[in-house]
C-alpha positions as CSV (number, residue, x, y, z in Angstrom):
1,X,11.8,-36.7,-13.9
2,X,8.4,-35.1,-14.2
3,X,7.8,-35.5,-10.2
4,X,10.9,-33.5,-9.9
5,X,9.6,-30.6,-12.3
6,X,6.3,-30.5,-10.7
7,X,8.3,-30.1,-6.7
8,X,10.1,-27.6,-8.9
9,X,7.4,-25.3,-9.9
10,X,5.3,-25.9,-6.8
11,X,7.8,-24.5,-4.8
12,X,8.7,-21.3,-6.6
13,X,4.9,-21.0,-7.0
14,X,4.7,-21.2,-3.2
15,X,7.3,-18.4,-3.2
16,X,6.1,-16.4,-5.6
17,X,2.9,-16.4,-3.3
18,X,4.0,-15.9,-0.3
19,X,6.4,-12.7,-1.9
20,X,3.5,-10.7,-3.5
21,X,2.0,-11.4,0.0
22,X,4.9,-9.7,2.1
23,X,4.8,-6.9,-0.8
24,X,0.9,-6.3,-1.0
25,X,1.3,-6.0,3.1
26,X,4.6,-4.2,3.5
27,X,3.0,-0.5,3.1
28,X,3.0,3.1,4.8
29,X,0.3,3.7,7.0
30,X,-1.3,7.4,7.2
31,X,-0.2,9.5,10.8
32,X,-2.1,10.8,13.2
33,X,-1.5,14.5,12.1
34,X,-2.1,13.9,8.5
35,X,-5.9,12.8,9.3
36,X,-5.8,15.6,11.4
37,X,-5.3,17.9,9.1
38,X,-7.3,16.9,6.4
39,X,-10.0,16.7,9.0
40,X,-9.8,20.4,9.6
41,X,-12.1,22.9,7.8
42,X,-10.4,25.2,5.7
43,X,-8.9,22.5,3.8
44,X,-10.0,21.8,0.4
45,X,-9.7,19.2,-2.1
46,X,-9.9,19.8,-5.1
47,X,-9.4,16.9,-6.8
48,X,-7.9,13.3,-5.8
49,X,-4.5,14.4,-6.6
50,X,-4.3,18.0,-5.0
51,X,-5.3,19.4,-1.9
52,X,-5.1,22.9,-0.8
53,X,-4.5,23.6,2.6
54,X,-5.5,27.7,3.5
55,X,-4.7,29.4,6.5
56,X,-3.5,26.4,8.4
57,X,-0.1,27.5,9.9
């Protein structure tokens, strides 16, 4: 009885690994024209949570 508990809670251990793995991995990755333009000189950030972008378009 307690081999079958510990299979038990191995395996949804094992699963509950591997899933926050898949999660922490699954993610968006920046484009190419968002660098670009945050690369570009007349933009300014202000903070970590706002950018400004001037004269641009």
């Amino acid at each position: 009885m307690k081999k079958k508990i510990l299979i038990t809670l191995s395996i949804i251990l094992i699963l509950c690994v591997g899933g926050f793995g898949f999660y922490v991995n699954d993610y968006y990755h920046t484009q190419g024209d968002a660098l670009e333009i945050l690369n570009h000189q007349e933009v300014k950030q202000v903070n970590s949570n706002l950018i400004t972008l001037t004269g641009i378009l």
